[in-house]
N, C-alpha and C positions, 0 to 999 in steps of 0.2 A: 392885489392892486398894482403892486412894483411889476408885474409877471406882462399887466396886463398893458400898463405905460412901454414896455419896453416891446412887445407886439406892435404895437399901436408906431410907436419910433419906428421898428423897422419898417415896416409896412409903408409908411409916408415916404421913408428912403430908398426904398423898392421902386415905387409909385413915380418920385422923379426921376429914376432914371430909366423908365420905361418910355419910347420913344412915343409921340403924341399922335395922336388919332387921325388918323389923311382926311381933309377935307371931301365932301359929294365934288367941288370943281378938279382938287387934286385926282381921283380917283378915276375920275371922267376920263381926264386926261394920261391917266396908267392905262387905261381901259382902251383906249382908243391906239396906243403906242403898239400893245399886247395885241392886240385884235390884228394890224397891219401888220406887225413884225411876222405869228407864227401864221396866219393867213400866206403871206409871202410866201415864208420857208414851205408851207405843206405845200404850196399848187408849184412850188420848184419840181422841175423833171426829176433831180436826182433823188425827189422825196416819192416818186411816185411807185405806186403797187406797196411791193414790203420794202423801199426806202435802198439808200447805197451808205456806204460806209461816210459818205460824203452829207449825206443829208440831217443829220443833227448839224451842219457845220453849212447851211447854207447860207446865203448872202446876209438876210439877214440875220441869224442868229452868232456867227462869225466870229461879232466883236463882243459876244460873252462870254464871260468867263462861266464856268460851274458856281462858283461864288456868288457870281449876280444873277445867276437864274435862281438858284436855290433863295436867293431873296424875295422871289415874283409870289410863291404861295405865300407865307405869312402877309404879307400886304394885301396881297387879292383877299385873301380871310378876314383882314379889317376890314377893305373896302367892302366888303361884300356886306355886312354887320353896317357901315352907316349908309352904303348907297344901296336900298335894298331893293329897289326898282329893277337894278341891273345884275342883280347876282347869280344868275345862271351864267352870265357873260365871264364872272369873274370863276366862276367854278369849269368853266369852259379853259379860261386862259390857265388855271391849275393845270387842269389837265392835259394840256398841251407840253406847257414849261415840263412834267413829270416823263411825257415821251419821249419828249427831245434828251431829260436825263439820261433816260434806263438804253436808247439807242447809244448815247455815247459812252455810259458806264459797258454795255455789251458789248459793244465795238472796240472798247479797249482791250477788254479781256482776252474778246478773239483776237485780237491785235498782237498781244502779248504772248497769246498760246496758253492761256489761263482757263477757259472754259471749261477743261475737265477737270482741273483742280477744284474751281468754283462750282461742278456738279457735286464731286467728293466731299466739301466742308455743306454745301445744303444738305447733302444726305445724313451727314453725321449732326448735321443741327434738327432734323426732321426726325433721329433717331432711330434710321434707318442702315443697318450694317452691308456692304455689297459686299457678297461672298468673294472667296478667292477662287482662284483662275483655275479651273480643271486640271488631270494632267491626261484627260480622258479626246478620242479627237472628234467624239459628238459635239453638235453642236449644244452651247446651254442655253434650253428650254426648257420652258415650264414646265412639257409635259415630263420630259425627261427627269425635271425635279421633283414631280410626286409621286 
């Protein structure tokens, strides 16, 4: 019983410090901001075909930070759960805020000179070994490695 009082406590104190549910007018209103903003950025020139190093950072995406875009899917994810009318719209605005992410987390790395690091630690997280470098002056290929 003691075990189960003090579940029950936490839980309530969990409960309020969980941020409150966005209203259908609130949502509306994220919905319509979202819908403008990445509409904007995508029909910008420098987003267009496969996009410029410049295009995660177009006018209007600009004044966000990483921080406040990483904010857009858990909201969209409420909104979407009370305005269920519109939720494809919100699963749309997800997957926007997620491109505009992985464009700028990309761009960084190549920015950086990080990419083939970043190929190195996927491969070792996929459990996948890349052999060492010949000292042979064929080229290495498959055929050559069976």
């Amino acid at each position: 019983m003691r075990t189960l009082a003090l579940i029950l406590l936490a839980t309530s104190l969990f409960a309020q410090d969980a941020p409150p549910k966005p209203t259908v007018r609130e949502c509306g209103a994220n919905l319509k901001q979202w819908v403008t903003m990445f509409k904007t950025a995508f029909e910008n020139p420098v987003c267009a075909g496969d996009g410029t190093h410049a295009c995660p950072f177009a006018a209007s995406l600009r004044t966000f930070s990483t921080d406040e875009l990483l904010d857009i899917p858990p909201l969209a994810e409420a909104c979407s759960a009370v305005d269920k009318r519109h939720a494809r719209g919100y699963g749309w605005a997800i997957a926007r805020v997620e491109n505009v992410l992985i464009m700028r987390a990309t761009y960084f790395l190549d920015d950086a000179g990080q990419l083939d690091a970043y190929a190195l630690w996927e491969e070792k997280q996929r459990g996948i070994s890349t052999p060492a470098p010949s000292n042979s002056d064929e080229p290495d290929t498959v055929a050559r490695n069976q």
